[in-house]
Structures are given as structure tokens and as C-alpha cells.
C-alpha positions as CSV (number, residue, x, y, z in Angstrom):
1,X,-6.5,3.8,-21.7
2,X,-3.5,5.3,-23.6
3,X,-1.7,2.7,-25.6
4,X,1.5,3.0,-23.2
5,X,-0.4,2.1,-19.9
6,X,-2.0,-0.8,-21.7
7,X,1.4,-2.1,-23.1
8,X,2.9,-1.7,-20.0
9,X,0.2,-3.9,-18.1
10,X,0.9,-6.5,-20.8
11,X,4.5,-6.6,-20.2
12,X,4.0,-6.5,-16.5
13,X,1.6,-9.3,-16.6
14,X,4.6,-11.1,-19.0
15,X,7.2,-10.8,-16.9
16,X,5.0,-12.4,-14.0
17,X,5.0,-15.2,-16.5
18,X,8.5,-16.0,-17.1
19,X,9.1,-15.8,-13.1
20,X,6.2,-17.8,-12.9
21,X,7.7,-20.3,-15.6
22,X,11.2,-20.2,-14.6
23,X,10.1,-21.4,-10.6
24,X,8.1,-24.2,-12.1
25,X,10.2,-25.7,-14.4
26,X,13.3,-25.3,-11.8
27,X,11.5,-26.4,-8.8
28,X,13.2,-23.7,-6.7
29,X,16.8,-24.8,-7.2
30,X,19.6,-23.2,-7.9
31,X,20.5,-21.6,-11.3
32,X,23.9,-20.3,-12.6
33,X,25.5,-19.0,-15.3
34,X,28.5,-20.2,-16.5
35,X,30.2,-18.3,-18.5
36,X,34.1,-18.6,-20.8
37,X,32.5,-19.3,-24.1
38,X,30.7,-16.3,-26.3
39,X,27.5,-18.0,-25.4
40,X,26.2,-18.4,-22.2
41,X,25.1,-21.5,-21.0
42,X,22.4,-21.9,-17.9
43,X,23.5,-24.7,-16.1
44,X,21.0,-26.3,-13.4
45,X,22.5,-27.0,-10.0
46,X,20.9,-30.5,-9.2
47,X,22.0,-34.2,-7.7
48,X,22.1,-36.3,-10.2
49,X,19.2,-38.4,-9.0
50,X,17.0,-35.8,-9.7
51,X,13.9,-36.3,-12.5
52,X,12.1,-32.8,-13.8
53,X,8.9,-32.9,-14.5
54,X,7.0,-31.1,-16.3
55,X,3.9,-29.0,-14.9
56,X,0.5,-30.6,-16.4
57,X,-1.9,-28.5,-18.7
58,X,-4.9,-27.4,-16.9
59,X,-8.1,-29.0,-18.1
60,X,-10.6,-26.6,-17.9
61,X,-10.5,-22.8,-19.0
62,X,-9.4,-20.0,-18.2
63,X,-5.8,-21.1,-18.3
64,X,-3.8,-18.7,-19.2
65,X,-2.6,-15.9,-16.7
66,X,-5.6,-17.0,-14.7
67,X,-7.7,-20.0,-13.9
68,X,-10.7,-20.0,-12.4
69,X,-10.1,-19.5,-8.5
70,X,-8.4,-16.2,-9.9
71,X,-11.4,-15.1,-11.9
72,X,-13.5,-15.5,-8.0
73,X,-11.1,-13.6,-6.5
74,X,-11.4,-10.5,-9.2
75,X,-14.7,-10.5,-9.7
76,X,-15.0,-10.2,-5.1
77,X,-12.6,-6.9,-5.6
78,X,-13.7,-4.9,-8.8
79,X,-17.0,-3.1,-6.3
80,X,-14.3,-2.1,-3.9
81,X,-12.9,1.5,-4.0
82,X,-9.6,1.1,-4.1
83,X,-10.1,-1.1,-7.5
84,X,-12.2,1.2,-9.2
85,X,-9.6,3.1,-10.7
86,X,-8.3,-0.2,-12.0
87,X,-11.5,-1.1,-13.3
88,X,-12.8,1.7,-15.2
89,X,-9.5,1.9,-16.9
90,X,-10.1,-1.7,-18.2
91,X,-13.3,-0.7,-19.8
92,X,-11.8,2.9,-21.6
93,X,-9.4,0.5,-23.0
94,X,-12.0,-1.3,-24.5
95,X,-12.6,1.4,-27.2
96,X,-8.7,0.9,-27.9
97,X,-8.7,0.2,-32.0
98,X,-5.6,-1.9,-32.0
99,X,-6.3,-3.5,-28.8
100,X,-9.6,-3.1,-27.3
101,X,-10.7,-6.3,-28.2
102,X,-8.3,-8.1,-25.4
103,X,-9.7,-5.8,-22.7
104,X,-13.2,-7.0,-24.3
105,X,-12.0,-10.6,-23.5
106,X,-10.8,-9.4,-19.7
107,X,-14.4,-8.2,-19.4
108,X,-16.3,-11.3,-20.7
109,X,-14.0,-13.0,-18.2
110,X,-14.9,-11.4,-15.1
111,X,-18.6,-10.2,-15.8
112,X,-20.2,-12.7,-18.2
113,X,-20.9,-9.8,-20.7
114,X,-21.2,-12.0,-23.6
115,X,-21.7,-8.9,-25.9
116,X,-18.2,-8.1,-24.5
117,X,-17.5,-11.6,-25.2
118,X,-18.3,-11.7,-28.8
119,X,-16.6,-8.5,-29.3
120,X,-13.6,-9.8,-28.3
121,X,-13.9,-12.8,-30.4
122,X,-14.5,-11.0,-34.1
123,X,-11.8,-8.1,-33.2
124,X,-9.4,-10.9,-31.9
125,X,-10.1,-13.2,-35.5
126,X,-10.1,-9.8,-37.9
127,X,-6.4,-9.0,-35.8
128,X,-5.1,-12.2,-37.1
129,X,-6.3,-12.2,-40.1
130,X,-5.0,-8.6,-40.7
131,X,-1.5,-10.1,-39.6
132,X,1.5,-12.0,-41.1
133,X,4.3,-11.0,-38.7
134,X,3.3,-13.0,-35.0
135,X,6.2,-9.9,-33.9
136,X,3.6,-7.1,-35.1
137,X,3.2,-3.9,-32.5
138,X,0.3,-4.7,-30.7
139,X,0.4,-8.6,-30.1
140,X,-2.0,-10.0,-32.0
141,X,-0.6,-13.7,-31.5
142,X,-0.3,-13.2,-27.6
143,X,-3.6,-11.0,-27.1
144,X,-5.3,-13.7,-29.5
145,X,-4.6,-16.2,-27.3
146,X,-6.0,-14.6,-24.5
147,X,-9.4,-14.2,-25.9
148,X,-9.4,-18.1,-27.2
149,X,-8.7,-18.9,-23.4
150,X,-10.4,-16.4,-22.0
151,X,-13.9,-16.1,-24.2
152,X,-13.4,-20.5,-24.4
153,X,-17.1,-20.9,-23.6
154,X,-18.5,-18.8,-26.4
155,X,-16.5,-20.0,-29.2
156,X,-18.6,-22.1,-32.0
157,X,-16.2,-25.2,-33.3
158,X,-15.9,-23.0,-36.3
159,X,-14.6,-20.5,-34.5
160,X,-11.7,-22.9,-32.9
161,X,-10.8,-24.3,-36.1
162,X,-10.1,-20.6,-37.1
163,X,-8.3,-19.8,-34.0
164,X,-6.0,-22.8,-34.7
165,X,-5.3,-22.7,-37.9
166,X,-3.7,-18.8,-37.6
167,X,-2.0,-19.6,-34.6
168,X,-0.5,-22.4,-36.2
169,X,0.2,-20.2,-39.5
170,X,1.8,-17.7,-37.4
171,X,3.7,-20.0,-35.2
172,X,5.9,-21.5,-38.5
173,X,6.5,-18.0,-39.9
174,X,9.2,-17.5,-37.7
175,X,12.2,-19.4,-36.0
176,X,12.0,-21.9,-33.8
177,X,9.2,-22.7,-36.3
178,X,6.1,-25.1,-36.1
179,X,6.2,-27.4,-34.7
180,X,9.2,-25.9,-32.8
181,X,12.7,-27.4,-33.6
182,X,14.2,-29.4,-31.0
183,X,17.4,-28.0,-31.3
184,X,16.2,-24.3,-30.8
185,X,16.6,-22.7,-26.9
186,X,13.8,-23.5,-25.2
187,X,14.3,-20.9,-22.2
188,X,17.0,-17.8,-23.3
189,X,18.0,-16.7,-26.9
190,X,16.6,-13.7,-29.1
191,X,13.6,-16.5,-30.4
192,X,12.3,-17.1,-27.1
193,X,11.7,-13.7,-25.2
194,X,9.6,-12.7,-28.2
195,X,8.4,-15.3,-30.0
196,X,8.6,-18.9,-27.9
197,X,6.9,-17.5,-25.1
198,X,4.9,-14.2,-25.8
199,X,3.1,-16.0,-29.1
200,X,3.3,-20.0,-28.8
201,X,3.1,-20.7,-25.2
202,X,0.1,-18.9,-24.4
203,X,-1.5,-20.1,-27.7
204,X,-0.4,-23.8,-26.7
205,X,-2.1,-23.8,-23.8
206,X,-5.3,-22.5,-25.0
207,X,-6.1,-24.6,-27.7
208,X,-4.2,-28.0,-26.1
209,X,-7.2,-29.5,-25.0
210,X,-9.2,-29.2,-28.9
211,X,-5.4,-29.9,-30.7
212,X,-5.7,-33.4,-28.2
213,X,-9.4,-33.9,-28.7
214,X,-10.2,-33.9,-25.2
């Protein structure tokens, strides 16, 4: 797959995200802008009585992008024709040499190629070692992620402690910082679209459950 069509599937797939994020953490209420100051603010529209909660973390893997109901449902529709297309697509962009090793990780997921699997795994942990800029053309803290979530059952505790330790590197080269300062935006700013919640959301949510020893 050219590099293009596999970028823009990732920043389809991102966008899905935020929506997806935004209508959790809001619970479908009302948003607005308010604006008068050179920054502005996004206020939320609720009683006063109200208590937001936070979603919970999802126990078992995959978790990110897809969990396991997902996984059946993809795995029922990559034999029909009108997916094929799709499908074959996914495995030319295996051979990808910046990103195949995601697409490996996709494949692991809905086949149980563990070849595929293991693939993903080495290219995903020689991308971040190769990398000191989380912001780097090509993703390598978002697509890592990915493969730790997505190739969970066939990482060795070595490999997780790896995994970890560059996420964590990564995530405190750059503002907001690890662990992220309180003070920084949490849902708008230039830090956030690119940083916040393309590199350490998806890599929080892979690796809570080992980070809270569960």
C-alpha cells in the first residue's frame, strides 16, 4: 500500500478516536465555545448537580481501536467480496519498511498468524529504538502501541518491560511531559492533537493493566 493510503487510514481511524473520546467524556451534552479572550476556553453546558465520570480501562486485550467483539465481527467479513479489496491492501502494506510492522500487528489480530505476530513485535521494538522524537513521520509511539495491544498475547515479560520503558522515554521528551503535568490541556492545545492523544493515550491504555500489576 502507498505510504499516503496507509497514513490516511491512520488518520481516519484517529479522528474516529477523538469523536469517540469527546462523546464519552461529555456524555452527550452540550459543548460551547466561548470566546473574548485570545484563548479559547471550552466550557461544558451542565447542571450543577452533575458528577463526570470517567470511562473504565478495559481489562482484557485488544483495547485499543478495537476489543474483542470487534475483532469477531472483522474476522466474519474479510472472505466476503466486497472486503477483499480492503483486505489484500492490508497485507501489501505489510512489506511497508517504515510501517509494515503495524499492518503485521492488524494481521496477527484478525488471523492468529503468529509469524505475523512476531514480526510486528521486533519491527515495532527496532522503530522505537531507532526513535527519539515521539513526533517522528511515521508514528512509531502511536503504531507501537498498537502492536503492544494488539500482539498482547505473544509478548514475553521482557518484551513488556521494553515496550514500557520507550513509551515512557518517549512520553517525557516532550510537553505535557511524563507523567503529564496537571496544569497542561488535557482536550485542545498544540500538545494534545499530536502528542497527548496520538502517542500517550493509546500507549496508556495498552500497558495499564502491567504498569497496575493486574
Amino acid at each position: 500500500m502507498p505510504r499516503r493510503s496507509s497514513d490516511q487510514i491512520i488518520v481516519t481511524v484517529s479522528l474516529l478516536m477523538i469523536v469517540g473520546l469527546f462523546l464519552v467524556s461529555f456524555g452527550g451534552e452540550a459543548s460551547v465555545w466561548r470566546s473574548g479572550t485570545h484563548q479559547p476556553q471550552l466550557e461544558r453546558v451542565l447542571p450543577s448537580t452533575d458528577i463526570m465520570q470517567m470511562p473504565a480501562v478495559p481489562s482484557d486485550h485488544p483495547c485499543v481501536y478495537v476489543r474483542p467483539s470487534d475483532v469477531r465481527v472483522i474476522r466474519a467479513r474479510i472472505g466476503m467480496p466486497e472486503f477483499l479489496p480492503a483486505w489484500k491492501d492490508v497485507h501489501s502494506a505489510t512489506t511497508d519498511p517504515e510501517s509494515g510492522y503495524l499492518f503485521r500487528a492488524f494481521v496477527y489480530l484478525v488471523t492468529g498468524d503468529t509469524g505475523q505476530g512476531r514480526r510486528a513485535i521486533d519491527g515495532a521494538l527496532a522503530a522505537l529504538l531507532a526513535t527519539t522524537d515521539g513526533r517522528t513521520f511515521g508514528s512509531p509511539f502511536h503504531f507501537s502501541a498498537l502492536v503492544y495491544d494488539w500482539c498482547y498475547d505473544l509478548l514475553s515479560e521482557h518484551d513488556k518491560q521494553v515496550f514500557i520503558r520507550h513509551f515512557e522515554r518517549l512520553a517525557d521528551s516532550h510537553a505535557p511531559g511524563y507523567p503529564a503535568s496537571l496544569a497542561a490541556p488535557a482536550l485542545v492545545g498544540h500538545g494534545v492533537e499530536g502528542w497527548l492523544l496520538t502517542g500517550q493515550l493509546p500507549a496508556g491504555l495498552a500497558i495499564y493493566e502491567p504498569i497496575n500489576g493486574s
